[in-house]
One Martini backbone bead per residue (centre of mass of N, CA, C, O) as a GRO file, in nm:
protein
   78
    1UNK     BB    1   0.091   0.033   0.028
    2UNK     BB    2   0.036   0.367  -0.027
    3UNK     BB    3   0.161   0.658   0.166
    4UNK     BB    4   0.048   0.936   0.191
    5UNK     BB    5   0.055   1.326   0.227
    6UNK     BB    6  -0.222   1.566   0.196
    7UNK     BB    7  -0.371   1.856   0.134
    8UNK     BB    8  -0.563   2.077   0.098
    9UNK     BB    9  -0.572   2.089  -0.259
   10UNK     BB   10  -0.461   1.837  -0.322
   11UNK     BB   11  -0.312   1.591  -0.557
   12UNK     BB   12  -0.353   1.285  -0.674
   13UNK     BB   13  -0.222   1.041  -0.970
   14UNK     BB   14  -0.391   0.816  -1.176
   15UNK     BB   15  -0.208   0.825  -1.417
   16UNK     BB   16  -0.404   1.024  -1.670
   17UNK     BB   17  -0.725   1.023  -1.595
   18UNK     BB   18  -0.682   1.021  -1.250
   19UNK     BB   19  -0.800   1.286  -0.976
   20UNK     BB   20  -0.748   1.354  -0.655
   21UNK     BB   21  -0.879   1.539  -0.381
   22UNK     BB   22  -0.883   1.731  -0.142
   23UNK     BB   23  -1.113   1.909   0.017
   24UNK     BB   24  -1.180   1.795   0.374
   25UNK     BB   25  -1.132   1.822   0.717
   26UNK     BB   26  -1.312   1.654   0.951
   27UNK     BB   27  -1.146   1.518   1.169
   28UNK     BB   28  -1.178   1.170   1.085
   29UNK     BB   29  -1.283   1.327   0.820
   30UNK     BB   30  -1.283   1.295   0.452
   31UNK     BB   31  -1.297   1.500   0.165
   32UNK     BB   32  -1.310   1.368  -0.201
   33UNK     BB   33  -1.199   1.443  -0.505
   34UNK     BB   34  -1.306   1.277  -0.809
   35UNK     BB   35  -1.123   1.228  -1.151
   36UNK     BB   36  -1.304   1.060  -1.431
   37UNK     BB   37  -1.413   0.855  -1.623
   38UNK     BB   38  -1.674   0.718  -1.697
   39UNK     BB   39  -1.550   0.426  -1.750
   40UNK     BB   40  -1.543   0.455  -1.444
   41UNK     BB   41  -1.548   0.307  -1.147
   42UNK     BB   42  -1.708   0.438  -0.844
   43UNK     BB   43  -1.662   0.319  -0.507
   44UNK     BB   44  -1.734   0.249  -0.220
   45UNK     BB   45  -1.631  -0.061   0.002
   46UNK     BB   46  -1.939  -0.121   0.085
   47UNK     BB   47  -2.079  -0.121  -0.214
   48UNK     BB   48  -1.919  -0.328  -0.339
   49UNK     BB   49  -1.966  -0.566  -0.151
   50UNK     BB   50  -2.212  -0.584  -0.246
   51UNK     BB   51  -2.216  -0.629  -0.559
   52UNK     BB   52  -2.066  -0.897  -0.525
   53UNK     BB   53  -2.266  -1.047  -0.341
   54UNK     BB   54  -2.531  -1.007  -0.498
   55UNK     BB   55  -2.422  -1.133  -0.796
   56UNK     BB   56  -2.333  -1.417  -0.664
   57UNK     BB   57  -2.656  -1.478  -0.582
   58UNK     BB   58  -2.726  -1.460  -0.890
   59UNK     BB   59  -2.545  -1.690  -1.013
   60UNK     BB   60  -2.682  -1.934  -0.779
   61UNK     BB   61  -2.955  -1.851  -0.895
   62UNK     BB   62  -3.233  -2.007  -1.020
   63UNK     BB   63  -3.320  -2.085  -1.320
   64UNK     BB   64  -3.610  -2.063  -1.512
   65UNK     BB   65  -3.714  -2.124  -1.829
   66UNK     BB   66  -4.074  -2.050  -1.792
   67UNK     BB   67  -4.013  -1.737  -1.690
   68UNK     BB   68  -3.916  -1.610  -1.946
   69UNK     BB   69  -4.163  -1.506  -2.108
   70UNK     BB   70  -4.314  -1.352  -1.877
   71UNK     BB   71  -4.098  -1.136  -1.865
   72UNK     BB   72  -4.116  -1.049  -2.153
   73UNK     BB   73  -4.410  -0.953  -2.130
   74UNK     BB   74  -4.345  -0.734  -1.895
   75UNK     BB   75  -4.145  -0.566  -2.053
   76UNK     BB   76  -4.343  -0.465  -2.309
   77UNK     BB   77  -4.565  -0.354  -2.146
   78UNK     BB   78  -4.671  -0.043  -2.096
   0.00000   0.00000   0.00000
């Protein structure tokens, strides 16, 4: 792990297209602001936890193939 210090309005940059800026530190909590490409995700590391979670347990779940009919009429009607 990368371990910088760095004050409110600096910034590090990773590769040539992201740049993190610290914004503001109020006691233990740090505020950043993110500046990537749109096609790169951005997640803080408890919602990312949650969606390899759920996408596992989808990955998981049994398929019917009798219900995909039914998803696919229910989809296209108005």
């Amino acid at each position: 792990m990368l371990v910088l210090t760095r004050k409110i309005g600096e910034s590090l940059a990773i590769n040539d297209n992201i740049r993190i800026t610290v914004l503001e530190v109020k006691g233990k909590t740090v505020r950043l602001g993110i500046e990537a490409p749109d096609d790169i995700k951005v997640y803080r590391q408890e919602v990312l936890v949650k969606i390899l979670e759920e996408n596992k347990q989808a990955a998981v779940g049994k398929f019917d193939p009798s219900q995909l009919g039914r998803w696919t009429r229910d989809q296209l009607q108005p």
